[in-house]
ZARODREN-399581 format. One record per residue (C-alpha): x, y, z. Coordinates in steps of 0.25 Angstrom, whole numbers, padded with zeros to 4 digits, always signed. Layout:
XYZ
...
END
This chain:
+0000+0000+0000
+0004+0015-0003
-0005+0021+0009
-0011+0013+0020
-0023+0022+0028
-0027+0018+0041
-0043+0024+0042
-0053+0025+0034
-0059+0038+0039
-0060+0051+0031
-0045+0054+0033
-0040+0042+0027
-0051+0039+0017
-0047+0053+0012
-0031+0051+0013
-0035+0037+0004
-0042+0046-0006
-0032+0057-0008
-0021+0047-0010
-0026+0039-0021
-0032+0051-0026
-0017+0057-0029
-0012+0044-0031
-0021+0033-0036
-0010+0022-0037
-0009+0022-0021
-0013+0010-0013
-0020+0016-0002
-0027+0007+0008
-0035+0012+0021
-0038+0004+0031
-0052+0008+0040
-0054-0001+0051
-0068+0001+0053
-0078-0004+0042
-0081+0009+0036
-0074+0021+0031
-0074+0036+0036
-0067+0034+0054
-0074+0046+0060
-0084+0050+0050
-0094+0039+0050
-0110+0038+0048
-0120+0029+0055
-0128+0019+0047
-0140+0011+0051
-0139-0005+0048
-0147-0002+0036
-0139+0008+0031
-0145+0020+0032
-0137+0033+0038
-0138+0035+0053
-0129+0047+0056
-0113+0051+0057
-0109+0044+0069
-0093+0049+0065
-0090+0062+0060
-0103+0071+0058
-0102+0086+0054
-0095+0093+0044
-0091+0108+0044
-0092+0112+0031
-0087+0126+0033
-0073+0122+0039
-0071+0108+0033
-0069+0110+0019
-0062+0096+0016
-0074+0087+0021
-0085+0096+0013
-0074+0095-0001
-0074+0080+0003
-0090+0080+0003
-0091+0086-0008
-0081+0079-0016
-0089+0066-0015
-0103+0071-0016
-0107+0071+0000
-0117+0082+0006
-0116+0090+0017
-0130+0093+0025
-0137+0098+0039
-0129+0108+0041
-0130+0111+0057
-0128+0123+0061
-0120+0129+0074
-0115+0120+0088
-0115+0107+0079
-0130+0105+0077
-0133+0106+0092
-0138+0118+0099
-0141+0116+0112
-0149+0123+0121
-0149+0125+0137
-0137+0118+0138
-0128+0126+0148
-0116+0129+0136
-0117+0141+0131
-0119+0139+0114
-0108+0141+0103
-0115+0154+0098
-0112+0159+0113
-0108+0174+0115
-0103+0170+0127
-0093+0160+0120
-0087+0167+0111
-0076+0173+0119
-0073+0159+0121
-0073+0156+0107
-0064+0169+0105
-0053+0162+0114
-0054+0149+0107
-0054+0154+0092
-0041+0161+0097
-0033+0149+0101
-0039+0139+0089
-0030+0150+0081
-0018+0143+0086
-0021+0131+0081
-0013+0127+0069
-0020+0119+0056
-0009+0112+0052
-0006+0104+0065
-0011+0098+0077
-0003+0103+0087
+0010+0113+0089
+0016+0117+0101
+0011+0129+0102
-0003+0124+0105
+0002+0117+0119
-0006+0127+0127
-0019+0123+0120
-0018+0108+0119
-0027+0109+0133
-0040+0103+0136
-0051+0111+0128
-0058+0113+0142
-0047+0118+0148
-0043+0129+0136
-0057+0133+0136
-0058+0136+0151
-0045+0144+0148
-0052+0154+0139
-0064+0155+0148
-0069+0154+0161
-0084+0152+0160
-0086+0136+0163
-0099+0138+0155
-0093+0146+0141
-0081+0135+0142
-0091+0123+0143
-0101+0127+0133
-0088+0127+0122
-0084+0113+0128
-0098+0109+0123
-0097+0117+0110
-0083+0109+0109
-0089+0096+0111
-0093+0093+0097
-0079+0096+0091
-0072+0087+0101
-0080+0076+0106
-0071+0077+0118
-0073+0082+0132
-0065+0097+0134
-0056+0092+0142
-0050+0082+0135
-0049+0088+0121
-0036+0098+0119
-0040+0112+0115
-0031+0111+0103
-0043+0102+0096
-0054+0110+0099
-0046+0123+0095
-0042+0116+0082
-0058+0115+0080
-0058+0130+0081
-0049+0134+0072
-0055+0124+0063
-0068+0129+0063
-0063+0144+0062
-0068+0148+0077
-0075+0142+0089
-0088+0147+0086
-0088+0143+0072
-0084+0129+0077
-0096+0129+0088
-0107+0131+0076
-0100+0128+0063
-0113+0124+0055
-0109+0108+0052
-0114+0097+0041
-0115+0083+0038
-0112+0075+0027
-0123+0070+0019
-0125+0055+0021
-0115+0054+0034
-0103+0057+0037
-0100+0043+0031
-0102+0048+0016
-0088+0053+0015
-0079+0042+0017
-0087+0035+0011
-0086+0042-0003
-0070+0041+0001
-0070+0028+0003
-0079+0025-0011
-0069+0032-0018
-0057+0024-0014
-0051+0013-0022
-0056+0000-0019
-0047-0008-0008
-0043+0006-0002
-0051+0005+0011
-0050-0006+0020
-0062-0007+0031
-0060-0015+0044
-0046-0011+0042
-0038-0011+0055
-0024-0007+0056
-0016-0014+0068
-0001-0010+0065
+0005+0001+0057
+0021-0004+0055
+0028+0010+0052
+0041+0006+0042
+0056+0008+0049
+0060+0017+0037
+0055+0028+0029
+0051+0020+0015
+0045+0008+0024
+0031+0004+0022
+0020+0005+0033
+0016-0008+0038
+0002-0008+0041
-0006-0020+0049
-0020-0021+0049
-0034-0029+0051
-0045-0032+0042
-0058-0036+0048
-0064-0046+0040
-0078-0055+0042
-0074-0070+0043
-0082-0080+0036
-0089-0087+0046
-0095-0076+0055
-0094-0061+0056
-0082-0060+0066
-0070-0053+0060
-0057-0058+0058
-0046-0048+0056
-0036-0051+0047
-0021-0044+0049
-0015-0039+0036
-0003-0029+0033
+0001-0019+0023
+0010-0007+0020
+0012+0005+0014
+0020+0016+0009
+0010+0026+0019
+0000+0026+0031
-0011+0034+0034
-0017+0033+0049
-0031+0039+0048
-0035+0033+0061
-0042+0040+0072
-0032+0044+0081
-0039+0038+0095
-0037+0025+0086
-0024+0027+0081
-0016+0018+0093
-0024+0007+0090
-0014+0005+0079
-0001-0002+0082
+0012+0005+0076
+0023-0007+0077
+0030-0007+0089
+0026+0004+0099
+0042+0007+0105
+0044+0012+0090
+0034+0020+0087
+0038+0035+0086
+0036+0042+0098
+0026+0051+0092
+0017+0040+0088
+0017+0033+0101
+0013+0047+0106
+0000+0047+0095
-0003+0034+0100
-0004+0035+0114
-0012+0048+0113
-0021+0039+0104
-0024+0029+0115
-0030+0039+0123
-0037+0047+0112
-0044+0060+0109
-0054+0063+0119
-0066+0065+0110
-0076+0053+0115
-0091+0053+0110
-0101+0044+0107
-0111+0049+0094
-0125+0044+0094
-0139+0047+0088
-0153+0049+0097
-0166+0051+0094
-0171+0066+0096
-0175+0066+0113
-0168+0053+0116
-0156+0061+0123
-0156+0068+0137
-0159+0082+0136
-0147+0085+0144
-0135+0077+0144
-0124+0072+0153
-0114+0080+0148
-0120+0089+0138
-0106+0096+0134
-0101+0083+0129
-0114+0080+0121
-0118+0085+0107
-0133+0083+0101
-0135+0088+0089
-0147+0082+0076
-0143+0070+0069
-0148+0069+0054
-0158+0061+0055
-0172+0067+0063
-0175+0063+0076
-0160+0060+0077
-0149+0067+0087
-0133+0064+0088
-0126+0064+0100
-0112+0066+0104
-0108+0065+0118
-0097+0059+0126
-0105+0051+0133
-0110+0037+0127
-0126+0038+0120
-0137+0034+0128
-0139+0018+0125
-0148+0013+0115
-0139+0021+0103
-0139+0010+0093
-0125+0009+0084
-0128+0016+0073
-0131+0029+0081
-0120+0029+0089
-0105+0030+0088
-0096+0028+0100
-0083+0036+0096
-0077+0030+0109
-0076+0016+0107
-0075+0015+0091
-0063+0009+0091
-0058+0016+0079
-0059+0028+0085
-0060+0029+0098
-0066+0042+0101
-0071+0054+0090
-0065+0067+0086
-0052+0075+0086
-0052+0077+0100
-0037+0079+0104
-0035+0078+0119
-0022+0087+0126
-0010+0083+0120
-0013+0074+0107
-0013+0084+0097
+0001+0088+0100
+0005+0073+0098
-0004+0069+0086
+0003+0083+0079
+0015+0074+0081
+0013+0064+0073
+0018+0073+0060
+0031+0070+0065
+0028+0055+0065
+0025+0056+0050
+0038+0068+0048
+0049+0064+0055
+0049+0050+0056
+0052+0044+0043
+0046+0029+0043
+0033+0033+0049
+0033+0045+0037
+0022+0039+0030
+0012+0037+0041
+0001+0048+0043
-0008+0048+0053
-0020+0056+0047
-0035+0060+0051
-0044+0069+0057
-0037+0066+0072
-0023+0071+0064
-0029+0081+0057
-0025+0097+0060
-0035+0101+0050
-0048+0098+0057
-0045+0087+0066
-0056+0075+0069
-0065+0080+0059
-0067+0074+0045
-0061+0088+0039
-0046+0083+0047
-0048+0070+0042
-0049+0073+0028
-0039+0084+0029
-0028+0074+0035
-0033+0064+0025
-0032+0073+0012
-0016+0077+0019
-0011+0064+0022
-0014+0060+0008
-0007+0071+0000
+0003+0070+0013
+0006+0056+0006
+0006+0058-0007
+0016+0069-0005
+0026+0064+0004
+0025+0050+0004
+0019+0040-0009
END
């Protein structure tokens, strides 16, 4: 093989594309573990088949992302029911003050002046130590009214899916700037894609040339060559039905390549072995370990019939509500697991889905600083100089949305055919 990917989702289906759009002789080959393409950006189906609600990825902000909207339009796919201001969910007689608050914009003020700092072509620099805090904490340092700080920890909830103390101001700060201003990014009208979220990588993965995808796919072992011209080694399993019941029997192969693309969720990423641990490079190891523990966005999504929630929930700054497509239908987000009775196919739990392992770029203190290293993994060290680790989590441009994952994807392609094939 020419380019081995490891994930299926947007970023790699999209860095698949590009390759063999400048170079159609390429063997590329992605391997998705799951049985479906598109990671993150997923839609729901009933047994029958018909379209039940994007359980994954959801909104699209058309006015800021201009690569997804290119991408829809590209292979024919629809945006509709744009929401208008606080994520489709206005809440009244809540206790938080609203994001069109006077009393909130001199908070907002303080806030947009900091994003400023933030660069766009990197996730971290040294220059940014003093805001790589807890996003509670740098919010309680601009002001001092316990009310106006939590009612923008509610506001921030939807971007992070983590709890404020947890998730590093750099992230949400990055949201900012992204967005052009803390106000903008608190009522940014949004849309969905026509036919679920699902409908793009889908269309990518049509387009691709028969044998390029491999579903039910998982990579065990990357084997990183001892010289600069070696080849990448890469081990993996293939879930396959046996023939006298519906067990599966997974079966070990190996293959090389000249390249490697890791697509994979970072909160997933250690549960890929890189030949013996005592030599792995000392920024890897790093990467790995911070993997184990995570980002700290944790939520469960889940469909309810109108008037089957609480009026008033347990922890209603961690909690979003807001109409789902179909009538009589509402979504939830929370941090706390639905209330029982949710059957499958309504309900994703972000948590314990092994390939992911949580939801969103949701950096805690400290991990943006050592997934920014891993561009001296890639630079300085020669044998692991064709090894990229790409997606929305890597992503400086728009990180954890479906915008960063196809920005990394569209790079990591035109990074390879530059430097490397």
């Amino acid at each position: 093989m020419d380019v081995i990917i490891i994930g299926g989702g947007l970023c790699g289906l999209i860095a698949a594309r590009d390759l063999l759009a400048c170079s159609p002789a390429l063997r590329v080959k992605i391997f998705e573990s799951k049985e479906r393409v598109g990671g993150r950006a997923f839609t729901s189906f009933t047994s029958t088949g018909s379209f039940m609600h994007d359980l994954g990825a959801e909104f699209v902000q058309p006015r800021v992302q201009p690569l997804i909207v290119s991408e829809l339009m590209h292979y024919g796919i629809d945006l509709e029911e744009v929401l208008e201001g606080e994520n489709g969910c206005e809440e009244e007689d809540s206790g938080f003050e609203s994001a069109t608050s006077q009393l909130l914009l001199p908070i907002f003020s303080k806030i947009d002046a900091a994003s400023l700092r933030i660069p766009t072509d990197c996730l971290y620099d040294d220059s940014l130590v003093d805001l790589d805090i807890p996003w509670g904490t740098f919010l309680r340092g601009l002001e001092k009214d316990e009310r106006l700080v939590q009612s923008v920890e509610k506001l921030s909830f939807p971007f992070s899916g983590a709890i404020a103390s947890e998730i590093s101001a750099l992230g949400m700060l990055r949201e900012v700037k992204n967005f052009g201003g803390t106000l903008q990014m608190f009522t940014e009208g949004e849309s969905r894609v026509r036919g679920g979220v699902s409908s793009l990588p889908l269309a990518i993965a049509e387009a691709l040339p028969a044998g390029t995808l491999a579903l039910s796919s998982r990579v065990l072992e990357v084997l990183v060559p001892e010289c600069e011209r070696g080849t990448v080694t890469v081990r993996y399993t293939t879930d396959t039905p046996t023939a006298s019941c519906g067990d599966t029997a997974a079966a070990v192969n190996e293959v090389q390549c000249k390249a490697l693309l890791l697509a994979v969720p970072f909160n997933a990423l250690h549960k890929i072995a890189f030949g013996e641990s005592s030599n792995l490079p000392a920024v890897l190891s790093r990467i790995l370990n911070a993997s184990l523990t995570g980002h700290c966005g944790r939520v469960h999504k889940s469909l309810h019939p109108v008037g089957s929630l609480p009026p008033v929930f347990p922890d209603p700054q961690h909690t979003l509500l807001f109409p789902a497509r179909e009538a009589g239908l509402q979504c939830l987000i929370s941090l706390a697991s639905p209330p029982s009775g949710v059957s499958k196919v309504a309900h994703h739990d972000w948590c314990s889905d092994a390939d992911f392992l949580g939801t969103w770029m949701a950096p805690r203190v400290g991990q943006l600083e050592i997934l920014n290293g891993v561009k001296t993994l890639s630079g300085s060290n020669k044998p692991w100089a064709n090894i990229r680790f790409i997606g929305a989590d890597w992503s400086p441009v728009w990180p954890g949305w479906m915008e960063g994952a196809i920005a990394s994807g569209k790079h990591a392609a035109m990074e390879l055919i530059k430097n490397v094939l």
